[in-house]
Each structure stands twice: as C-alpha cells, then as structure tokens.
VEXZA-915475 format. One line per 8 residues: number of its first residue (from 1); for each residue x, y, z of C-alpha. Coordinates in pm, 1 decimal. Layout:
! VEXZA-915475
NUM> X,Y,Z | ...
This chain:
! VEXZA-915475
1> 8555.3,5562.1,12069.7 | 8277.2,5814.8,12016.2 | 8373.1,6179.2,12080.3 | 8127.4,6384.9,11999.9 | 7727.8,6305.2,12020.8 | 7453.5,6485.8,11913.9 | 7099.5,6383.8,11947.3 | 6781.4,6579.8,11841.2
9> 6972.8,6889.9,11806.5 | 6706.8,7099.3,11710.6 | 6758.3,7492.0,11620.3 | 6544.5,7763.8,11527.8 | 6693.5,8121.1,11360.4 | 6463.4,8329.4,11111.1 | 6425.5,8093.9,10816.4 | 6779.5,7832.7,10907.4
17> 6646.9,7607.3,11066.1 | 6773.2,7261.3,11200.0 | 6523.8,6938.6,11301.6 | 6620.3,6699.2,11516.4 | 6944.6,6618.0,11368.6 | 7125.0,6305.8,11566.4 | 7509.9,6184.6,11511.0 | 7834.7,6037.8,11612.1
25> 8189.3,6150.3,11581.5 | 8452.0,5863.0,11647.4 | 8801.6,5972.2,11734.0 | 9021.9,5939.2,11431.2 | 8772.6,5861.6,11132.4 | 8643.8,6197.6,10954.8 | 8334.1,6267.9,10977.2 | 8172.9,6464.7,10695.9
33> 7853.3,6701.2,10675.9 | 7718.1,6802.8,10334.4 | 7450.4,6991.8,10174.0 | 7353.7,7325.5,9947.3 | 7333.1,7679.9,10104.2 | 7057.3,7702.7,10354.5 | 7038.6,7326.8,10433.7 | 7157.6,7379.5,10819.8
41> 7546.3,7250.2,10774.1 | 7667.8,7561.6,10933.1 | 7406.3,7631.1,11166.0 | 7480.1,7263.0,11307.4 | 7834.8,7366.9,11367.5 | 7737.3,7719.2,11527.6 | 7533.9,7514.0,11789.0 | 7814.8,7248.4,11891.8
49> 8064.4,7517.9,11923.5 | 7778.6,7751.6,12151.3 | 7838.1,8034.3,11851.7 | 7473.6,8053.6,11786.3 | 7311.3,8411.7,11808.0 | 7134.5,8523.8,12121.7 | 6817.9,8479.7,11938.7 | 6821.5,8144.8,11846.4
57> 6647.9,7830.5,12036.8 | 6848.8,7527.2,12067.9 | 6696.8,7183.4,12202.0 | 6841.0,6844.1,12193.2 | 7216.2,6687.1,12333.1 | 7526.5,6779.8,12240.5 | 7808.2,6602.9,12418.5 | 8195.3,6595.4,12401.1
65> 8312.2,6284.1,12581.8 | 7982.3,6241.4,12773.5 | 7981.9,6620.3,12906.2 | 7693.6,6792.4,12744.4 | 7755.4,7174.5,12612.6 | 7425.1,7267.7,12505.4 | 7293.0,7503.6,12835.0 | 7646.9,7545.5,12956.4
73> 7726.2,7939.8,13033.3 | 7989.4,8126.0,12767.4 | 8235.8,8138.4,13059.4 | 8255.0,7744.8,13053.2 | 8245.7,7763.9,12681.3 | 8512.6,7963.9,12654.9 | 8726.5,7765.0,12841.7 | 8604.5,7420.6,12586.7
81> 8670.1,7622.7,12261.2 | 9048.7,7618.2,12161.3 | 9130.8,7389.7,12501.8 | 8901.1,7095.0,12347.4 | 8767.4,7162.1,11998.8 | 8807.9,7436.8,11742.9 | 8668.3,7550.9,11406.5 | 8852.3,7663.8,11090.6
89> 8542.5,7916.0,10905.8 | 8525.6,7984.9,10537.2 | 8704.1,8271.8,10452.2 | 9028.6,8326.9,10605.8 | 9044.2,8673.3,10510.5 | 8814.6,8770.4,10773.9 | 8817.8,8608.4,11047.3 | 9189.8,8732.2,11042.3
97> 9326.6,9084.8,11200.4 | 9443.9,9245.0,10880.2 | 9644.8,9481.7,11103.7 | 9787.6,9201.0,11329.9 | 10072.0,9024.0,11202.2 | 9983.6,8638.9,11160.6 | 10244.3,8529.4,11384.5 | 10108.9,8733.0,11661.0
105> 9790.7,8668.2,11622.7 | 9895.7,8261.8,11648.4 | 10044.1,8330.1,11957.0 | 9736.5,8504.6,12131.8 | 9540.6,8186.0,12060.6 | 9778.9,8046.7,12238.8 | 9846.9,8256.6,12534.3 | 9472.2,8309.8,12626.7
113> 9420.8,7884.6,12623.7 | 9805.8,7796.7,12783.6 | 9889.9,8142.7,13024.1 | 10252.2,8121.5,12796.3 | 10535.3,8445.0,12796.5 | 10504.7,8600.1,12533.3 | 10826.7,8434.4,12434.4 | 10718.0,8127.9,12464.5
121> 10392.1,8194.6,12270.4 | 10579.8,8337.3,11990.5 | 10783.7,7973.2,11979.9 | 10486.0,7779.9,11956.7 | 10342.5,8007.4,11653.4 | 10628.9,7904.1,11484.2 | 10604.3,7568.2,11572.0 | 10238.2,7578.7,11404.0
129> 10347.7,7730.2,11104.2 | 10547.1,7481.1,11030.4 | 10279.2,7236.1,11160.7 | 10079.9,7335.2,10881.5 | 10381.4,7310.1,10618.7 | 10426.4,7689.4,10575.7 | 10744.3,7798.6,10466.2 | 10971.6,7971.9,10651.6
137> 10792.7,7973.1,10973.1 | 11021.6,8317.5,11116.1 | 10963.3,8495.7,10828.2 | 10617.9,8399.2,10801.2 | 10509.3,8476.7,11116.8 | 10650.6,8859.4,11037.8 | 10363.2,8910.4,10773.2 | 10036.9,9036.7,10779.6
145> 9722.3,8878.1,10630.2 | 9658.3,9020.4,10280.9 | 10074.8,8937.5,10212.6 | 9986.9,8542.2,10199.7 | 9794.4,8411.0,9942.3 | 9421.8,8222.5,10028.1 | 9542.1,7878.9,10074.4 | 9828.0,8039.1,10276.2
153> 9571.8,8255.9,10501.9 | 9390.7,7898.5,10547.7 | 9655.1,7807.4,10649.9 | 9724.6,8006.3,10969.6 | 9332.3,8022.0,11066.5 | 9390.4,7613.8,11083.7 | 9742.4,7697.8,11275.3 | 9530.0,7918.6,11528.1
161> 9285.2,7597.8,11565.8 | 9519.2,7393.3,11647.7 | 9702.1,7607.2,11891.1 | 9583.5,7416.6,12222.1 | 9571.9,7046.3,12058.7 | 9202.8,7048.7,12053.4 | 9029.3,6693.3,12020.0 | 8727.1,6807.4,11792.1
169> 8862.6,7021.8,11463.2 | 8518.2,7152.0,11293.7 | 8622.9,7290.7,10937.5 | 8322.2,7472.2,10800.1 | 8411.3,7477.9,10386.0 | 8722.8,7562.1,10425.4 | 8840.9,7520.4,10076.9 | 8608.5,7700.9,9887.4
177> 8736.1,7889.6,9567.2 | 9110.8,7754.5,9647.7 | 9274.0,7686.2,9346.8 | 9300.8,7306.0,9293.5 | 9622.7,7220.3,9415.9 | 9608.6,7461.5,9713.3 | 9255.5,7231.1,9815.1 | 9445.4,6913.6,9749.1
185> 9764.0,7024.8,9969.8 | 9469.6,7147.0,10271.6 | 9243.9,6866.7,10249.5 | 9607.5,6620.7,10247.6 | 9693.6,6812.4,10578.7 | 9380.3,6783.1,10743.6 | 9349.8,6405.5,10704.3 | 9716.5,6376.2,10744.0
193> 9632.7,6622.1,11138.7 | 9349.7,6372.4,11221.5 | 9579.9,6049.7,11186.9 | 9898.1,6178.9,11355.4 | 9669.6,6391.6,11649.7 | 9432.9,6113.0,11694.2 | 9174.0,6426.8,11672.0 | 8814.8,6405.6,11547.7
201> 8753.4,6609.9,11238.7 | 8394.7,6733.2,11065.8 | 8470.9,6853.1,10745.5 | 8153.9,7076.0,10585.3 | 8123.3,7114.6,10246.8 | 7878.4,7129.9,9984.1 | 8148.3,6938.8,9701.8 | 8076.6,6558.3,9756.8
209> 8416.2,6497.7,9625.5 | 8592.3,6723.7,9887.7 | 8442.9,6507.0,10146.1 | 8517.7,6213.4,9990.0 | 8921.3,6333.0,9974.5 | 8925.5,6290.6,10362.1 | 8632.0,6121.7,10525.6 | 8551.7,5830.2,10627.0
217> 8200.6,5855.3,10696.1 | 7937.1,6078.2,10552.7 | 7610.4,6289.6,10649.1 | 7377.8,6446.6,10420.5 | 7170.8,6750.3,10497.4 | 6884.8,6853.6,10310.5 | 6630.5,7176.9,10431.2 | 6785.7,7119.0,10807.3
225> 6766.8,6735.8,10814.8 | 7010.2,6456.0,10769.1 | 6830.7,6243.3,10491.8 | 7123.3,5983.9,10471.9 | 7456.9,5849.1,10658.0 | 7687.1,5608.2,10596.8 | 8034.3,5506.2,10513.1 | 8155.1,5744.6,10244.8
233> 8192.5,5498.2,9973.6 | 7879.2,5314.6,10030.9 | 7664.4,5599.5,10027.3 | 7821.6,5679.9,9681.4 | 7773.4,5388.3,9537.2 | 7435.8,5303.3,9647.0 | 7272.7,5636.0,9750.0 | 6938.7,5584.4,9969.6
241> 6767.0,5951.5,9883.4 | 6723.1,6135.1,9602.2 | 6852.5,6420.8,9711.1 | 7213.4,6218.7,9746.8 | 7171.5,6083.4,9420.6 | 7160.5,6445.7,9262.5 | 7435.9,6579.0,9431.8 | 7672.1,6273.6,9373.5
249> 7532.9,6350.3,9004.6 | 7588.9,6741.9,9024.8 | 7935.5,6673.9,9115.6 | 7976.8,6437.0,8859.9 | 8046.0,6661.9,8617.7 | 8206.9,6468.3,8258.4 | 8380.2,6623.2,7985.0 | 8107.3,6757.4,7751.9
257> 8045.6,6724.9,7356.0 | 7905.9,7071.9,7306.4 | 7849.6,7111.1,6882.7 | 8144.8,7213.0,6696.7 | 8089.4,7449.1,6381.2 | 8356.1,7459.2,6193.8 | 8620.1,7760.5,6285.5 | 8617.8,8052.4,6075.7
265> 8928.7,8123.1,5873.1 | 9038.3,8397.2,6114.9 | 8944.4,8455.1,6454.1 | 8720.3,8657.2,6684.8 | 8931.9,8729.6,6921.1 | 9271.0,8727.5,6902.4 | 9582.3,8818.9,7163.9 | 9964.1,8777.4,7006.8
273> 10255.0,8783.9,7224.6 | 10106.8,9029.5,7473.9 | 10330.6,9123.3,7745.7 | 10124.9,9313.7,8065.4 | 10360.5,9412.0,8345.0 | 10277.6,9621.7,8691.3 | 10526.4,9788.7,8893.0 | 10551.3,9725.6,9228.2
281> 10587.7,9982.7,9531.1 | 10933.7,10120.2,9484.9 | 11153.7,10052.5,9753.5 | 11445.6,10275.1,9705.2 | 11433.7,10622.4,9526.2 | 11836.4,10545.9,9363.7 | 11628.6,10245.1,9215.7 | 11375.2,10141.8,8902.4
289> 11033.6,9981.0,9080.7 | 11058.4,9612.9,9029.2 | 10780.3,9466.5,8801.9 | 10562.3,9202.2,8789.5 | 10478.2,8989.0,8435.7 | 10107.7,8947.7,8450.4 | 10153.7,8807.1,8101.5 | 10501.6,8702.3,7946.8
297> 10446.0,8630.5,7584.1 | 10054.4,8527.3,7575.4 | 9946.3,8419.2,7222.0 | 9553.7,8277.5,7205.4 | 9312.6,8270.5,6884.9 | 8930.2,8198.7,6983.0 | 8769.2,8149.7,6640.9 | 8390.6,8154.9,6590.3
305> 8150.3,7857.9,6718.6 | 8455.2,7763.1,6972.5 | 8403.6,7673.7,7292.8 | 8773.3,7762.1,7486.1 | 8872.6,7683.8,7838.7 | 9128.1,7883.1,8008.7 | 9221.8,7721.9,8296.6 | 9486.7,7741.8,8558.4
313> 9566.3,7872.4,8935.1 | 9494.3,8229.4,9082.6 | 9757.1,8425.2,8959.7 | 9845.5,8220.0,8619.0 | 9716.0,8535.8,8424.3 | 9380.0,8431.1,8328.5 | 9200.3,8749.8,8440.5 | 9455.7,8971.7,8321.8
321> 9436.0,8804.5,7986.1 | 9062.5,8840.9,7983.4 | 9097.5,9267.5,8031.6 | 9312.9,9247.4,7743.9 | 9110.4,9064.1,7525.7 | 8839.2,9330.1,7613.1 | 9045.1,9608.6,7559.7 | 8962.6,9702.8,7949.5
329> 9358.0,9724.4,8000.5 | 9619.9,9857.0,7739.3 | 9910.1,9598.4,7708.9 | 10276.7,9698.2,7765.6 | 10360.6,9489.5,7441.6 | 10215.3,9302.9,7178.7 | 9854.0,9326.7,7013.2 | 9522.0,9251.5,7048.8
337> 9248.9,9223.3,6769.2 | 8864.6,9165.3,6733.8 | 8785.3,9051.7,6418.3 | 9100.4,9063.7,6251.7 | 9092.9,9435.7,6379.6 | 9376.6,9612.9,6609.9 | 9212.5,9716.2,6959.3 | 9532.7,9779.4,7108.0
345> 9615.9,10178.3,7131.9 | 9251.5,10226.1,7023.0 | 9070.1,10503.1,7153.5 | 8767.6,10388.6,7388.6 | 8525.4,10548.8,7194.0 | 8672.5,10383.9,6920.4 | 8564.4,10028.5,7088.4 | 8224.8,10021.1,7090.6
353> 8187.1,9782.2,6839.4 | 8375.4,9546.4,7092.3 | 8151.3,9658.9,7331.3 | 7873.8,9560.1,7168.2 | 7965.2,9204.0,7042.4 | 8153.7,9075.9,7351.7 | 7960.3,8991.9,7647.5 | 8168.8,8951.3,7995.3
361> 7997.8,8760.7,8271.4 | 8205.3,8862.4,8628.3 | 8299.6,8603.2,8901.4 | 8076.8,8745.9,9175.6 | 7756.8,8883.7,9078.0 | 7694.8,9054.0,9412.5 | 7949.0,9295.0,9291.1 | 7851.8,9310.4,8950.4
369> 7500.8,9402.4,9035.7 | 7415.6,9772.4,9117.0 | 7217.3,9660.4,9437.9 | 6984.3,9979.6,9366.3 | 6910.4,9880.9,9068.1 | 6599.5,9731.2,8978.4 | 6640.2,9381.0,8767.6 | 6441.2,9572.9,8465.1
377> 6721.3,9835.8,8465.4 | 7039.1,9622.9,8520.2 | 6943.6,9421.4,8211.0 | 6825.1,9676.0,7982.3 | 7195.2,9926.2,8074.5 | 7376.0,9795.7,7819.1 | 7156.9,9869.6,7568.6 | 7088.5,10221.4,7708.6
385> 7509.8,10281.9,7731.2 | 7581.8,10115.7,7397.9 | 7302.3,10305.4,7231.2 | 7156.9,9926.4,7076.8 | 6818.8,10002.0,6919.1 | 6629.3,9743.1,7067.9 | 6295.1,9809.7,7249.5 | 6375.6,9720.2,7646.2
393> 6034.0,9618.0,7726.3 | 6060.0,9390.0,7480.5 | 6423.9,9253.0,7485.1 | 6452.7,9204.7,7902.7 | 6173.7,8984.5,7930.1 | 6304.3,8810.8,7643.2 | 6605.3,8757.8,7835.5 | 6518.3,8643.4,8132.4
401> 6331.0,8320.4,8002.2 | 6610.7,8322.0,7788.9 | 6831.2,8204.4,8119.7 | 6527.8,8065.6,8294.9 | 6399.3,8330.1,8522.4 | 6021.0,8431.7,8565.1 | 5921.4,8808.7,8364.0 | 5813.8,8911.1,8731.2
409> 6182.5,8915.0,8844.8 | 6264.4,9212.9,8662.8 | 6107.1,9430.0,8887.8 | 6321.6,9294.0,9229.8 | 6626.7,9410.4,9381.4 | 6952.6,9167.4,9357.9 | 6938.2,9094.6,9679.8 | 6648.9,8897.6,9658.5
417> 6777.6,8664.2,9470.2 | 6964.5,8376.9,9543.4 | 7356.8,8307.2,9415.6 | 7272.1,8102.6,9162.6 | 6981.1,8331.4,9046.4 | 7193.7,8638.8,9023.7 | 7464.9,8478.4,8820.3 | 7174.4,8400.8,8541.5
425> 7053.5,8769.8,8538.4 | 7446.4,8895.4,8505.9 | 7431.4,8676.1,8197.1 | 7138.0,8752.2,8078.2 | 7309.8,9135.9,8111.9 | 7605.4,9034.6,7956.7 | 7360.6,8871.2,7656.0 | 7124.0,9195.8,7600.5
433> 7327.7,9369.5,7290.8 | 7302.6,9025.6,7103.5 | 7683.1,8971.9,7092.0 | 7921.1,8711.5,6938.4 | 8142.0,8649.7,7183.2 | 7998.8,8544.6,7599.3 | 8306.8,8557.3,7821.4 | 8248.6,8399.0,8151.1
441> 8540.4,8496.8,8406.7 | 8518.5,8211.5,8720.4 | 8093.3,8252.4,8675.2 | 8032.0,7898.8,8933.8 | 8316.9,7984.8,9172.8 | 8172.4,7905.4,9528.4 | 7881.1,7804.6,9388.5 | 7635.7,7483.9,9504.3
449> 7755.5,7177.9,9322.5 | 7413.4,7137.6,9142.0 | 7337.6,7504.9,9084.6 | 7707.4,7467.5,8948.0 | 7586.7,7247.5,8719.4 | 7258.9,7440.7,8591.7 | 7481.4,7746.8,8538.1 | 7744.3,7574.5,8273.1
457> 7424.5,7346.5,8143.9 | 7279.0,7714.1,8079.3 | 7574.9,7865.2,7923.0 | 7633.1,7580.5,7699.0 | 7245.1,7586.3,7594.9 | 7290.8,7959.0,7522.3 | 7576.7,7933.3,7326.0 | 7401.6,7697.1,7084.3
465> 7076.2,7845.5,7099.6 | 7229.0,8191.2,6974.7 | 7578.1,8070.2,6755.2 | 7771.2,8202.5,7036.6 | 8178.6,8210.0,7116.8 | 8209.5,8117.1,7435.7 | 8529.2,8148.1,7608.7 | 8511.1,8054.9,8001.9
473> 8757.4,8110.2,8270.4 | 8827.2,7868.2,8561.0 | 9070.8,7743.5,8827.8 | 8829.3,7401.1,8773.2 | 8945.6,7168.0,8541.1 | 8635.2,6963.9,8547.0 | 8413.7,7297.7,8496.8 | 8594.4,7385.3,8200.4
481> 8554.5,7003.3,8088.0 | 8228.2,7011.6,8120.9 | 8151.8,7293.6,7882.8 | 8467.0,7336.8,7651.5 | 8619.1,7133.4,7384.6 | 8927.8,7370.7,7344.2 | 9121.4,7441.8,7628.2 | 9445.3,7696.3,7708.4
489> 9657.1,7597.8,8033.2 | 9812.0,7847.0,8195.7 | 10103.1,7890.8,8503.8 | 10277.2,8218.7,8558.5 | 10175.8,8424.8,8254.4 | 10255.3,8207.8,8002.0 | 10024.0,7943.8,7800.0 | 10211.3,7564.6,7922.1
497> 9971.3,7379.5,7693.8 | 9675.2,7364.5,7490.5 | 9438.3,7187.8,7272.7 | 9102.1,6977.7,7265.3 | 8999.6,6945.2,7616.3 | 8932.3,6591.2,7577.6 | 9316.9,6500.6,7452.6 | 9479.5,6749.0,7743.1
505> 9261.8,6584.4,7974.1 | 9351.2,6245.8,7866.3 | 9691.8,6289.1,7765.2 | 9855.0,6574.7,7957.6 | 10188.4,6680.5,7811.4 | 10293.0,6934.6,8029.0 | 10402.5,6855.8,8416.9 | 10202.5,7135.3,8536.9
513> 9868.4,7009.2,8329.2 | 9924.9,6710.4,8487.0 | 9972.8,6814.2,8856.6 | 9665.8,7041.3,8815.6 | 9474.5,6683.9,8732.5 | 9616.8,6504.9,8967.9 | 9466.1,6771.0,9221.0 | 9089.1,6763.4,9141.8
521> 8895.2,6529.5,9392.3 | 8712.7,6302.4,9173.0 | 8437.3,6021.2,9180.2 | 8498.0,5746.7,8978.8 | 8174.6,5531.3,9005.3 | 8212.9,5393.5,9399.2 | 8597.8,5417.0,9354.3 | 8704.5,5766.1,9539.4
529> 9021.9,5949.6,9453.9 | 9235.0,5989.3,9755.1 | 9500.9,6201.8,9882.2 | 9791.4,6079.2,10004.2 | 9853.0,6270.8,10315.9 | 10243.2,6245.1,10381.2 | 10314.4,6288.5,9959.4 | 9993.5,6536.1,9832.4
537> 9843.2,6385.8,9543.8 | 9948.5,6095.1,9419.5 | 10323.2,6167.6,9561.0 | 10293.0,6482.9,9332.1 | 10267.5,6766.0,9521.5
C-alpha cells in the first residue's frame, strides 16, 4: 500500500535545486534516497516535511495517504509532523537542547502531539528509551546531551521521532561519522522499527552500503534528479547510469597493495608502553579525582616506507595516541621516540626537528583552516614557523598540483572550497616542510563516498611519489584497508591486535577485530550484507 507519493516535486533555493523528482513509498519496505553533497537528497526531505525556507518555490504533489501537503498552511503542518511522519537530521548534537535534559525533552514531543500530564509524558519518554534499546531508561532520561555518546544522542533524536507513532520516519544521514558498530546497532533498529511499526521509512545517505543494510528499494539522485530506481539489489548488480556505477564503485573500496620497501632496522616513530591518564572533575574534596586511561600500556613501532592503520571506535585511544606520537601531549608514563630519539620530557623548542619531518593532516579541515587566511598563506605557514628555507612562491604552487588543485586556488579563502577540496590543501599544508612521516587523523570522515575515495587514492599516490611513512587513523575498517598494509586495532586504550591488514582482515584473532568486521555494511558483488535486526550483526552485537 503506497504511503507517501511524490510527483514532479520541483524546488528552487539559491544553487539546491530539485527537478521534477517523482516516487513511491510503500508501507513497510524501506525506501532509500542517495547521492553526494548538493545533489537535492535533503532538500527533497525539507519539502515533504513543509521545512523548506520562506524563500524557496515548491511545485509538484506531495501526498501522505492521498492528502496532499504541498500548499497546506504551517498550522496544518504542524499538526502532520510528529502526529503522522517525523524526521531524524544528521547531527544529534544540535538539534538537541544541550541545557534540557533528554528525558524532558522526549516528553515535550510528546505532550505538544498527545495533550499528556506531565506524568504521563515523562512515562512514555521512558518507554522510548527503551524503545530504542538505551540502557537504563530512568537514569537515562536524567542526563543531558553532551553526557551520551553520538550513537547514544541518535538515539534519543530517533526516540523524539517516534514519540506520536508516526507512519512516515524520514532519516536524513543519520549515521554519519558513527563508529561502525554504533551504525550497525542504528541501522539494525531502524529496519527492525519499520517491521514491528508497520511504518514507512526513507533512509538518506550518501554510503550505498548503508542503504543497502536496510532498504528494500533504492533512488539515486544526481545534480537534483533521480537518474535510477529500483530494487536495491538489482540496481547493484546491474546499474542503469553511470553515475550509479561510480558510486557502487566508490564504495567499493578493496584492501589495497600499496609498495612495500623494506622496513628500516629501527623505526620512525616509536611509542613504548605509554600510559596517558586525565582526571576527572573531583567529586568530593576528602577524595583523589578519579582518572581516566586514555592509553593503558600502548606499544607501536611505524618503521620507514610503512603504511600503518590504526583503527578502532571513538574513544579506543587513537587520537590520544596520535598527540603522543607528536609530542603535542606529554605522557604520564612510558616513552616516545622519533628516530630512535627520546621526545618525551623534551623541551618544545627542542622538537622542531619533529616538527619538521612529521606532517599531521586533522579530521575536519574547516577547523584546521584559518578561514582568513588566504590559500597562498595557509600552505606556505609551516615553512614560515619552522623557519624551512624553501622559496614559497615556488614550493605552494608546487604543492597544490602536487594534491591536484589548480595554482589559481592559492589566492581563495577556505570557504570556497568544497569538503573534499579543503582536505587536499590541509595536506598539501601538512606536506610543505618535505617530511618523512604524513599522519592522517580520520582525514575522509563524513566525506562523499567517491571524494572518499580520491582522498586515500591521493594519499597513497603521495606517499609513493615522495618515500613517505604514512600512518592513517580511522574508525573505518575498509578505509584503512584500502590504503594500509599494516594495521594496529585498538579498544579501550590498549592495542587488541595487529599485523598485515590483509591477514587481520582475513583472519581476525581477536573478538573485538572481529565484531568491528562484522559491523561494516559491505557489497559483495549483487550479494548485500545484512543486519539482522532482532540479533545486530550477524547475532554479534
């Protein structure tokens, strides 16, 4: 039975645009929506939940159940949203109240759709939070926000969607950046929602193999228009446009065979048995501040011409073993060495040889970027702070062909660039000093599947092209795969396993290395990995 229809939905806003895009949503098969930034996914959803800006023009049907909603006046809107469909938006963290505690803020979704007490209200929060398989639903619904971690914070924005049993569920990429398993344990309990609730479900998401996890049925959206549709695992197996065909190859990504020079007799970069611990807020003054073990015992050699992977959830230490490796952070025990040399307890004058031969590429290079800063200037900085006698006119333009950006970039802002863009001048920063060493902390997170793809093709060509150590950081197994022939699991501060990627990947040893497999969504030529919804993946979650 068809539950939502859209036909000709056409929208116009600055430069998103949408054309004439035309669909069906059955009641209880998953419907998914995918495409790269800008193609119109979200725009699309804006306009079936009458979220669009005041300045946009909307043409075309949009129907739940036969009654259209484009035209209708908010106050009739209001009263669809949360009664009949919902939406679950990106990033938890703000479309939650970080002042509100997430219990309370479950129950005024529910009191403004079902006139509840406020008794009653705060009942049926808890009842949601358990809905959604948090633990401890009282004590739970007592925290605030930025006390849960992402998938948990996911978790309650789908809790508040779900408050008035709507029949539409629109989830706009809602598990980007979530660590593996976290994805695999929300994508599980959406599918598992849309059986049990009989609801209709869009899932949008650029990741192919996040669609494939849940849906049943598949759009593709390219520049505002669907260019194919079709059931999930025929459009996979036989994809109609090109534009299909290099995404299903963009997420595709196989376990690389970058060149292997032979390791050096002692390493670059070195950590052994480092210990990093933080204090907590103290909570009595008759008591020592509990502490937290970033790092319990870390031991890691990266030799010269290796390629190492250091994989494993948010909050496994990777980061934190990363600032210690750069001599950013002091540990609270054990040692750290560049080239056979001590960096631990070293002044930071005294580091400038470091410095110099270890480039760090950043996560989010919207942050990294001075956004005043001309491209010219960002690029050339660490030759000017490091005191490298190189001639910048010379060495920036060198640069950026080096990571395939035109010479006239350098004189434009960052924010005239796009995501993918601005990740390739932060390493083409992080490559100005000539060093040995590129580390690359989460550089693709959130990225576009294929721009994913051009990014770790680029840092694999650079680390030939210049005899570089590469060390990257990732939560994705299959990004570290792709690039790395050494990898270093780790869970809760310690290393759990490591080895050539190829024989972890293959062979897992260790229970954790193999749940964290289990968890990626994978194509496997027209066979899809699925989730099973009432056991996680593959009963191991």
């Amino acid at each position: 039975m068809s539950l939502l229809e859209v036909e000709d939905l056409t929208v116009t806003l600055g430069d998103d645009v949408v054309h004439e895009a035309s669909f069906r949503l059955d009641v209880g098969t998953p419907l998914g929506l995918i495409g790269e930034s800008g193609s119109g996914k979200s725009i699309t959803a804006l306009a079936i939940m009458g979220l669009l800006p005041q300045e946009a023009r909307c043409s075309g049907s949009v129907q739940l159940d036969g009654h259209e909603l484009l035209g209708l006046p908010d106050r009739s809107m209001r009263a669809i949203r949360g009664q009949r469909m919902a939406m679950v938006f990106q990033e938890p963290m703000t479309a939650l109240n970080p002042l509100q505690r997430v219990g309370d803020q479950i129950a005024e979704a529910v009191s403004v759709h079902q006139r509840l007490a406020a008794s009653a209200a705060a009942q049926r929060a808890e009842e949601l939070i358990e809905t959604v398989r948090l633990p401890d639903p009282p004590a739970t619904a007592r925290r605030y926000p930025h006390q849960l971690s992402g998938g948990q914070r996911q978790r309650v924005v789908l809790a508040i969607a779900l408050s008035c049993d709507p029949d539409l569920l629109i989830a706009d990429e809602p598990t980007t950046a979530l660590d593996v398993t976290v994805q695999a344990e929300m994508l599980a309990l959406l599918q598992r929602l849309s059986r049990e609730r009989q609801m209709g479900v869009l899932l949008i998401s650029h990741d192919l193999a996040v669609v494939a996890s849940v849906c049943d049925d598949l759009l593709v959206m390219q520049a505002g228009a669907i260019v194919e549709r079709g059931p999930v695992a025929a459009v996979f197996e036989s994809p109609a446009h090109p534009y299909t065909a290099a995404l299903r190859a963009a997420s595709s990504l196989e376990l690389g065979e970058p060149a292997r020079e032979e390791p050096a007799a002692s390493p670059v970069l070195e950590a052994v048995d480092v210990v990093q611990t933080y204090p907590m807020p103290r909570r009595s003054l008759l008591r020592a501040p509990p502490v937290v073990r970033a790092l319990d015992g870390v031991s890691v050699r990266v030799s010269a011409g290796q390629s190492l992977g250091i994989v494993g959830e948010s909050g496994s230490g990777k980061s934190t073993l990363v600032r210690a490796l750069m001599a950013l952070e002091e540990p609270t025990s054990g040692t750290t060495l560049y080239a056979g040399k001590t960096t631990s307890g070293r002044h930071p004058r005294e580091l400038h040889a470091l410095r110099r031969e270890v480039g760090l590429v950043l996560q989010d290079p919207m942050s990294s970027l001075n956004p005043r800063m001309r491209i010219h200037d960002i690029v050339a900085e660490p030759l000017r702070s490091l005191s490298v006698d190189m001639d910048e006119d010379v060495r920036v333009p060198e640069l950026l062909d080096a990571v395939e950006l035109p010479t006239d970039s350098a004189a434009r802002f960052p924010h005239q660039f796009s995501g993918g863009q601005r990740q390739r001048i932060a390493i083409a920063r992080a490559l100005a000093a000539r060093p040995r060493v590129l580390i690359a902390d989460e550089p693709v997170s959130a990225l576009d599947v294929s721009v994913r793809e051009q990014i770790l093709d680029l840092c694999k060509g650079l680390t030939e092209q210049f005899s570089l150590t590469l060390v990257l950081v990732s939560h994705d197994l299959s990004v570290v795969g792709h690039v790395c022939h050494d990898v270093v699991v780790m869970r809760h501060g310690r290393v759990v396993e490591t080895g050539p990627t190829r024989a972890v990947y293959s062979e897992p040893q260790h229970p954790y290395t193999q749940r964290l497999l289990a968890s990626v969504p994978t194509l496997d030529g027209s066979l899809l990995t699925r989730f099973d919804p009432d056991g996680g993946v593959g009963g191991g979650l």
